[in-house]
PASEBA-1860 file (N, C-alpha, C; in nm, 3 decimals):
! residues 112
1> XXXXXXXX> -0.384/-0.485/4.035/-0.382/-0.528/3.896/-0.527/-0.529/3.847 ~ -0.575/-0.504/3.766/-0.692/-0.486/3.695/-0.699/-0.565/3.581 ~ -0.800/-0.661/3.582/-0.836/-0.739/3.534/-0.941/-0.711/3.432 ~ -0.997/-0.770/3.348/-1.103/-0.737/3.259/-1.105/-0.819/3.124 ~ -1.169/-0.815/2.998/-1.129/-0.886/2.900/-1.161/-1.050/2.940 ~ -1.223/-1.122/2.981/-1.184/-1.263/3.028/-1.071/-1.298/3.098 ~ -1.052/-1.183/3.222/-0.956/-1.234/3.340/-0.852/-1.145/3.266 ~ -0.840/-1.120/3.160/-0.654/-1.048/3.132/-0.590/-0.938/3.223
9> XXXXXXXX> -0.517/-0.934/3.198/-0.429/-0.805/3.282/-0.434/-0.702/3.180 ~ -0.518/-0.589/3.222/-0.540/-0.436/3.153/-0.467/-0.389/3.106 ~ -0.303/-0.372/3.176/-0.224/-0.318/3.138/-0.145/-0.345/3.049 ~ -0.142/-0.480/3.085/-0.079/-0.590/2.958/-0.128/-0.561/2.863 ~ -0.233/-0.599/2.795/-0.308/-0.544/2.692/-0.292/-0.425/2.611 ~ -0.280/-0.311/2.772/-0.261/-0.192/2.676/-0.150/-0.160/2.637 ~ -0.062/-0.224/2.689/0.125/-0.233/2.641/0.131/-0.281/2.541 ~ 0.091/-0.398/2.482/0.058/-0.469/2.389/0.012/-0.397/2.247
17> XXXXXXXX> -0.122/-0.326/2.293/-0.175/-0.247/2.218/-0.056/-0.079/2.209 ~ -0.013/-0.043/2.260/0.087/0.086/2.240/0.211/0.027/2.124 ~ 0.236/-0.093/2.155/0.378/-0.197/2.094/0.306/-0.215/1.930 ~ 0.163/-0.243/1.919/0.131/-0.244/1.778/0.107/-0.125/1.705 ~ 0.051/-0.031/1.803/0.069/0.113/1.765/0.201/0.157/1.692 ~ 0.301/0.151/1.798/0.435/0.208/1.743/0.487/0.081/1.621 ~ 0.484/-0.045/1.572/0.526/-0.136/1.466/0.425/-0.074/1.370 ~ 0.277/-0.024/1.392/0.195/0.041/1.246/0.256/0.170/1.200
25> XXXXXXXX> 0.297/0.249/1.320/0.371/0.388/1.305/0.460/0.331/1.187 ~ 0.604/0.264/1.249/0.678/0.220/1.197/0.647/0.197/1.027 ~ 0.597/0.119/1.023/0.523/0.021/0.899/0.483/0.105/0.799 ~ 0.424/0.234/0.847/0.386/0.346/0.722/0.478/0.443/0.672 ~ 0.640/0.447/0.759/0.727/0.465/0.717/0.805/0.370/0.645 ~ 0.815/0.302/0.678/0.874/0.165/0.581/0.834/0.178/0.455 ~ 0.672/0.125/0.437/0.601/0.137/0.304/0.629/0.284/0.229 ~ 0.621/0.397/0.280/0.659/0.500/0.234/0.784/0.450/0.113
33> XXXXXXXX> 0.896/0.405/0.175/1.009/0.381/0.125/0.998/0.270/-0.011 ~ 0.956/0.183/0.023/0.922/0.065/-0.102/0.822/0.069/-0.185 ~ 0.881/0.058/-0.314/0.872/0.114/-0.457/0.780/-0.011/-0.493 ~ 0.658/-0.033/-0.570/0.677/-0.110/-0.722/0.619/-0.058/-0.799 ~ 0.664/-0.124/-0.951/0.619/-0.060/-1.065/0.530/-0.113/-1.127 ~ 0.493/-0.099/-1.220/0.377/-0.144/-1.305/0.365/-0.060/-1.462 ~ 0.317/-0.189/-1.559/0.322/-0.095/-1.651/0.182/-0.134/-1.763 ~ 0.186/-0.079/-1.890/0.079/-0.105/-1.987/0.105/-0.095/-2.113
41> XXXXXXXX> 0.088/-0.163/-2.200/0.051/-0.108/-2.366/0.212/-0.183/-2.383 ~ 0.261/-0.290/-2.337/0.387/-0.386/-2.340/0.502/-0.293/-2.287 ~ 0.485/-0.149/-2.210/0.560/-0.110/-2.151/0.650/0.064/-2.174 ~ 0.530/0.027/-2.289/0.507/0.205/-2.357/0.448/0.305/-2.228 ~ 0.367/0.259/-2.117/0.329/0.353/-2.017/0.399/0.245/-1.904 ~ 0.467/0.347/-1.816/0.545/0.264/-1.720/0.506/0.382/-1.571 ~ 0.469/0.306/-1.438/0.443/0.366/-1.330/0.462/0.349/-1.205 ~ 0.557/0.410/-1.117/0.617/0.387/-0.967/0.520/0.429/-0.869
49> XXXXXXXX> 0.501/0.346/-0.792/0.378/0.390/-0.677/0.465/0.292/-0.534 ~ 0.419/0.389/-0.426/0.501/0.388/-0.304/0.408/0.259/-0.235 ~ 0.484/0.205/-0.146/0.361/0.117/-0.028/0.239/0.183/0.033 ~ 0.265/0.311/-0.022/0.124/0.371/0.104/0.010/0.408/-0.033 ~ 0.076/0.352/-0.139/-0.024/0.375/-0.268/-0.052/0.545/-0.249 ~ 0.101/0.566/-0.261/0.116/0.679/-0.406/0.170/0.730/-0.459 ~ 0.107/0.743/-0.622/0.194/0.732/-0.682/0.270/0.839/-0.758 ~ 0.406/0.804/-0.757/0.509/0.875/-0.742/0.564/0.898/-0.889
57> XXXXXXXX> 0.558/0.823/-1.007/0.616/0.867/-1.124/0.531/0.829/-1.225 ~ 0.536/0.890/-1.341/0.468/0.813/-1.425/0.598/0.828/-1.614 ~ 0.592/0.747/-1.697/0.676/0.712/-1.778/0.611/0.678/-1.928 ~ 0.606/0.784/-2.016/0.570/0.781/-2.134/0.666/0.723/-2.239 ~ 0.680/0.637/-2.319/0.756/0.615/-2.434/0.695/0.732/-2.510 ~ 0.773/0.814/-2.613/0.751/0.883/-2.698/0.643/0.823/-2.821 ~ 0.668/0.677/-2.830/0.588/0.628/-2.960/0.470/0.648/-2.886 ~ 0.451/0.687/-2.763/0.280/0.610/-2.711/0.221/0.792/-2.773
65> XXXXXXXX> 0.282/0.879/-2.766/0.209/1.039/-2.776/0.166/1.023/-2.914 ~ 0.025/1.001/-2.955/-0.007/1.038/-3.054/-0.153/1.150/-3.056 ~ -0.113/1.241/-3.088/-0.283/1.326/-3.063/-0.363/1.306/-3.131 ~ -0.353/1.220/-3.216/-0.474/1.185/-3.271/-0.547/1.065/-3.207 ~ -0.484/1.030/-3.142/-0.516/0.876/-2.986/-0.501/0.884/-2.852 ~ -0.545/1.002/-2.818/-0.497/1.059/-2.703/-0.628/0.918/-2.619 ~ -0.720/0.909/-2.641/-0.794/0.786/-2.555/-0.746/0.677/-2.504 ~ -0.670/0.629/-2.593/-0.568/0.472/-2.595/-0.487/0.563/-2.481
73> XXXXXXXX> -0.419/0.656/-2.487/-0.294/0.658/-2.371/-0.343/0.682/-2.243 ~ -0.500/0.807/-2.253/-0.573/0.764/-2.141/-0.610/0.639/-2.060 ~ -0.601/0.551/-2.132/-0.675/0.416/-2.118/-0.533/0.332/-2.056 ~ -0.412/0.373/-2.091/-0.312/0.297/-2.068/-0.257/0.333/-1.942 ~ -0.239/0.475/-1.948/-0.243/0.536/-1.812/-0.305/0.485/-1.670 ~ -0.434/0.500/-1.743/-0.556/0.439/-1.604/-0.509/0.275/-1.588 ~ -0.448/0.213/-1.660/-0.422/0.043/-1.697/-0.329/0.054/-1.566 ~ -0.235/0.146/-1.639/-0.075/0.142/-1.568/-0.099/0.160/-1.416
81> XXXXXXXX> -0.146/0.268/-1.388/-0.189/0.352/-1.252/-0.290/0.189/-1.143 ~ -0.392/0.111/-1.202/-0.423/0.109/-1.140/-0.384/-0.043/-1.093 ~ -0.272/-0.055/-1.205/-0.206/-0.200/-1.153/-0.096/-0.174/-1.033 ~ -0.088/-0.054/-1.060/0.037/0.000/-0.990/-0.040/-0.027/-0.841 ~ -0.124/0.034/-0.834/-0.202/0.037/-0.712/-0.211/-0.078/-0.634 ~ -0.252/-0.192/-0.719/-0.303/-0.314/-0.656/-0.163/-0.339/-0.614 ~ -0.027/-0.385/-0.686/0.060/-0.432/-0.624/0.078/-0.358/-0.511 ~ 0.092/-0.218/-0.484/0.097/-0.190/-0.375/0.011/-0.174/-0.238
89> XXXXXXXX> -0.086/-0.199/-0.297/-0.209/-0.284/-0.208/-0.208/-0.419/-0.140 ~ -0.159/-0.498/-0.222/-0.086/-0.611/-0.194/0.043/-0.603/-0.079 ~ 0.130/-0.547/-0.125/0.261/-0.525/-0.080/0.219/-0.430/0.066 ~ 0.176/-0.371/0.115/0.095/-0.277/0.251/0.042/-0.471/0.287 ~ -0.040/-0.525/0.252/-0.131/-0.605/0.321/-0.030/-0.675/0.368 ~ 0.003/-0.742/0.322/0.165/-0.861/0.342/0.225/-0.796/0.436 ~ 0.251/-0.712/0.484/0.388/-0.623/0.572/0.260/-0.625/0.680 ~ 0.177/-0.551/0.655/0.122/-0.532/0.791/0.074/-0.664/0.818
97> XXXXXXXX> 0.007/-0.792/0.747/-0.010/-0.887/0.799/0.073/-0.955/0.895 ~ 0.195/-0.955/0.810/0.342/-1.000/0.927/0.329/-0.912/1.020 ~ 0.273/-0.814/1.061/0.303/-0.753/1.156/0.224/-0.789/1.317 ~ 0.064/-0.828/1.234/-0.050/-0.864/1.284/-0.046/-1.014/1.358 ~ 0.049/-1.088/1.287/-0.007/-1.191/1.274/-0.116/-1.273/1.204 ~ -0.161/-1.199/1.043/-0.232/-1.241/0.990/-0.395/-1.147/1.023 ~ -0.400/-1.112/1.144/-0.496/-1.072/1.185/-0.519/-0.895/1.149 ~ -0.639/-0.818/1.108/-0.622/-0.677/1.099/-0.729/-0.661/1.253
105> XXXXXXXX> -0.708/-0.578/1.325/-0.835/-0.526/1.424/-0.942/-0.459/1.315 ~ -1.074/-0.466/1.370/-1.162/-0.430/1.290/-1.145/-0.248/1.282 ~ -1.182/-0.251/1.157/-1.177/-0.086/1.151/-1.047/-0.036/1.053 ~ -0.951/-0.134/1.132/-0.790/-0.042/1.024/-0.779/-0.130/0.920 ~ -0.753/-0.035/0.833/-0.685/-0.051/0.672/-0.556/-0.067/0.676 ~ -0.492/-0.113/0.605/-0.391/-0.115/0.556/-0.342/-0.041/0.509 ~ -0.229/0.085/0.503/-0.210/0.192/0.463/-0.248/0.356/0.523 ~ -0.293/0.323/0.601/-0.428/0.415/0.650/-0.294/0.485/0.739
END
């Protein structure tokens, strides 16, 4: 048995470590699957983005197309898109936290 770490058992560890491997595997298929939305301008720009933050639809009301304001819908767009993001930034952290135990190893992201 091989010891190391402050006395631990090596192998243990690395079983351990293969078992979080395959629940992160897991986890980026999951998130794949779960949706949220987000929107802007009271719902005139509306936007679906996946757990692995990305995003997957985007939703114009007809009143928002005006070419003479094409900036404002730019602006609503980027609003929509990047709220979209955070919830699903959020929503990745939470899942993999439960997964962790609260804890990330240094180095991995969330989503990654």
């Amino acid at each position: 048995m091989m010891k190391g770490f402050g006395g631990m058992d090596f192998n243990k560890l690395m079983k351990q470590a293969q078992q979080m491997q395959k629940g992160m595997a897991a986890m980026q298929e999951e998130l794949k699957e779960r949706i949220v939305e987000a929107e802007a301008g009271g719902g005139m720009v509306k936007v679906k983005v996946n757990g692995r933050q990305e995003l997957l639809q985007v939703k114009l009301e007809k009143e928002i197309v005006d070419p003479e304001n094409i900036e404002m819908l730019e602006d609503l767009v980027v609003a929509a898109v990047s709220q979209g993001m955070k919830k699903a930034k959020e929503l990745s952290e939470q899942e993999y936290s439960k997964l962790t135990g609260g804890v990330m190893p240094p180095g991995m992201m969330p989503g990654m």
